[in-house]
PAKE-187576 format. One record per residue (C-alpha): residue in three letters; x negated, y negated, z negated. Coordinates in steps of 0.5 Angstrom, whole numbers, plus 2048, in hexadecimal, padded with zeros to 3 digits. Layout:
ALAXYZ...
***
This chain:
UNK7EA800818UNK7E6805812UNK7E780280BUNK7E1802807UNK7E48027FFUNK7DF8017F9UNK7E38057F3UNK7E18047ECUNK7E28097E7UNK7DE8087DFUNK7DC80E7DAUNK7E180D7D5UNK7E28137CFUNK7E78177D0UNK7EB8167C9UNK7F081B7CCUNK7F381C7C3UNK7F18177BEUNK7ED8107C0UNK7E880E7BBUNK7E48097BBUNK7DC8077BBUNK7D98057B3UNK7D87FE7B7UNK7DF7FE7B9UNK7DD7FC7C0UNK7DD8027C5UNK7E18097C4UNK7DE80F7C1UNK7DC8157C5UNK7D88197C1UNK7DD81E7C0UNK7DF81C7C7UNK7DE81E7CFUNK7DF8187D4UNK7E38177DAUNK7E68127DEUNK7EC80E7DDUNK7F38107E0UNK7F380A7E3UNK7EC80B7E7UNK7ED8127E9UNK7F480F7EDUNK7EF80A7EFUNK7EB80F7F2UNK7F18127F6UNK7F380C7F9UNK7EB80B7FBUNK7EB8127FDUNK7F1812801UNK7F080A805UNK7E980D807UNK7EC81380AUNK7F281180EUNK7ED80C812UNK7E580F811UNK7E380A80DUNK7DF80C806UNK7DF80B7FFUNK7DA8097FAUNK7DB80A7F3UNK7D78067EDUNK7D68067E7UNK7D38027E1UNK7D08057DBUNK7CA80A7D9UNK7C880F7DEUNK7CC8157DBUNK7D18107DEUNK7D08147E5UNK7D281A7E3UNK7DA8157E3UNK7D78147EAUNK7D681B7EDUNK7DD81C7EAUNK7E18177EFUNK7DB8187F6UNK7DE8217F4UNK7E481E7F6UNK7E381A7FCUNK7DF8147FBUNK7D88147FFUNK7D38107FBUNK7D380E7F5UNK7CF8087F1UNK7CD8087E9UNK7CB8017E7UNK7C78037E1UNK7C87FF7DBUNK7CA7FF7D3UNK7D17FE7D2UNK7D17FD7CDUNK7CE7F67CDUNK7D37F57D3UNK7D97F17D3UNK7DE7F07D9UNK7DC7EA7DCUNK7D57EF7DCUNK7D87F47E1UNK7DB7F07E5UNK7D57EC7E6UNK7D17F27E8UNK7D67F67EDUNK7D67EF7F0UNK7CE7F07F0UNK7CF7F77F3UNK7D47F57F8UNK7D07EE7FBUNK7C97F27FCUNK7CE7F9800UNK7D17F2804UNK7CA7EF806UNK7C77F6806UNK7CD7F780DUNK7D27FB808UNK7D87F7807UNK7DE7F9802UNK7E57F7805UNK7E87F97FEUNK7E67FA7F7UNK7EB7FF7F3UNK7EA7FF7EBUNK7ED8027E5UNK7F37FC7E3UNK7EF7FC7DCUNK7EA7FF7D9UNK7EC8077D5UNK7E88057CFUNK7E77FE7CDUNK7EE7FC7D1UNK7EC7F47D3UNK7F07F47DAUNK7EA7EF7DDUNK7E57F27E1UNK7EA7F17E8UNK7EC7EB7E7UNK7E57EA7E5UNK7E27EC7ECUNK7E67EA7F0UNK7E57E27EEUNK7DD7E47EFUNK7DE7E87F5UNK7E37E27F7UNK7E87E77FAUNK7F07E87F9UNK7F17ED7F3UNK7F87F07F0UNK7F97F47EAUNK7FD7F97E7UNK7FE7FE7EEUNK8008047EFUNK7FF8057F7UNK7FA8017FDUNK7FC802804UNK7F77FE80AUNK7FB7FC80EUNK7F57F9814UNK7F27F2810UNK7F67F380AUNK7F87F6803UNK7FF7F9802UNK7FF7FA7FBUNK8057FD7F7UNK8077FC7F0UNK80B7FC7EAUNK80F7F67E9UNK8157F57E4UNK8197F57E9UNK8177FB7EDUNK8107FC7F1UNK80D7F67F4UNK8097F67FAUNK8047F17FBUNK8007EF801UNK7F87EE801UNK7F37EC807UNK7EC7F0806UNK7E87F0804UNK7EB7F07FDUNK7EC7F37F5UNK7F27F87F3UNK7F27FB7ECUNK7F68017ECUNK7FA8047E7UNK7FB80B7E6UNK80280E7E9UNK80280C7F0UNK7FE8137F2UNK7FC8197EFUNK7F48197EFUNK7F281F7F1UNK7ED8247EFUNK7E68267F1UNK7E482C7F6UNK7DF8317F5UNK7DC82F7FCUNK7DE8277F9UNK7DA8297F3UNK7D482C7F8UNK7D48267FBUNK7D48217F6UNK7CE8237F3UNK7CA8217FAUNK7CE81A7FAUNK7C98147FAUNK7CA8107F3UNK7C680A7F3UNK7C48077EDUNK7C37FF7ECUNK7C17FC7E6UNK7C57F57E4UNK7C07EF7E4UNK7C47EB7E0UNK7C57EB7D8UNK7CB7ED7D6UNK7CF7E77D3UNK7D47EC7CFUNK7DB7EE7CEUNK7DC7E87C8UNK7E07EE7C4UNK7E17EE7BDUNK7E37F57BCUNK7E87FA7BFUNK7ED7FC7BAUNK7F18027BAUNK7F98017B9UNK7FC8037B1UNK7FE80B7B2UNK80680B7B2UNK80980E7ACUNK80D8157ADUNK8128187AAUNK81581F7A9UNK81D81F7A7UNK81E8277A8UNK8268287AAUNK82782F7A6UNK8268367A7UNK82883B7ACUNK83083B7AFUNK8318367A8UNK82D8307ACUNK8328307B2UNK83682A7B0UNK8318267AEUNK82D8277B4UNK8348247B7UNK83481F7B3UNK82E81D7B5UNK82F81D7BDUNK8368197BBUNK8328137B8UNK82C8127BDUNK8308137C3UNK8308197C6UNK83681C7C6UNK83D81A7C4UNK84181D7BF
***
């Protein structure tokens, strides 16, 4: 049985050196910035890619935000999803509940419309507002199993074989589909796009929705960045004549014995 997989990624800027924050305190600020996908999303979508193909099933990528959201959107269809859906709103009035009310939407109209989802794959939490919901969120409207914190989905016939680690080790969890997994980064290594990939991207179909209810939001106060941890510089000597202090050194946090 080929299993149709909707994958869902979110622009995010890519805060590779200092994180700032916007003069509002409610989003990051990427004026100096590019944006990307997180870690958890790319893995996200190598696990998508890797279930459609081991069965001929089909990937659909969906993203909320504004329309430069697709330029996320042609990234993952260049590495083997085969169409893609921007539902286009403001994210910035948007809060979780709203994301996951309108890929509820999204996958309800594509059932109706002959288009079923055995699995919806996710990112286990959002790479710049963090809030750990959209999942759980989904997965309560969509009435479907959900897990999160995966690093590894298998399809075994009608059910989900999810992998992830647990305190004492992996834990494996047995889903039946359809269902809801939000992955985290580590189980594969996402891989990176051809020029053929690419080629083909461009031509992928994206369809556009626009959202017909009003965004109830986030209920954020403001984002906050933690206090900067104070470093110091104890410097041990010059030359041969810092060699015993550097013993000294190792000795007392446990490096070598003396």
């Amino acid at each position: 049985m080929a299993t149709d997989v909707l994958v869902c990624i979110k622009r995010v800027p890519d805060v590779s050196g200092e994180v700032l924050l916007a003069d509002d305190e409610q989003s990051l600020d990427a004026r100096h910035v590019g944006f990307t996908v997180s870690p958890h999303e790319e893995c996200a979508v190598e696990l998508a890619t890797q279930l459609a193909e081991a069965d001929g099933g089909s990937v659909t990528v969906l993203t909320v935000g504004s329309a430069d959201a697709v330029e996320q959107l042609r990234g993952a269809l260049a590495v083997g999803c085969t169409d893609g859906v921007l539902v286009e709103a403001d994210t910035a009035t948007w809060g979780p509940v709203d994301v996951a009310a309108a890929i509820a939407d999204v996958v309800r109209s594509r059932a109706e419309a002959g288009r079923s989802y055995d699995l919806v794959l996710l990112g286990n939490d959002a790479a710049d507002t963090g809030d750990f919901q959209v999942p759980i969120r989904l997965a309560h409207a969509l009435d479907r199993p959900v897990v999160t914190g995966i690093s590894k989905v298998e399809i075994d016939g009608g059910t989900a074989v999810a992998h992830g680690d647990g305190p004492d080790g992996t834990e494996v969890y047995e889903l039946p589909l359809p269902a809801v997994v939000a992955v985290m980064e580590g189980g594969v290594s996402p891989r990176y796009p051809s020029i053929p990939g690419r080629m083909k991207a461009k031509r992928a179909p994206v369809e556009t929705v626009t959202p017909q209810d009003e965004p109830r939001g986030s209920g954020r106060v403001r984002l906050t960045l933690p206090p900067r941890r104070a470093s110091t510089v104890q410097v041990l000597g010059r030359g041969p004549e810092a060699a015993p202090a550097v013993v000294d050194l190792l000795v007392e946090i446990g490096v070598v014995a003396r």
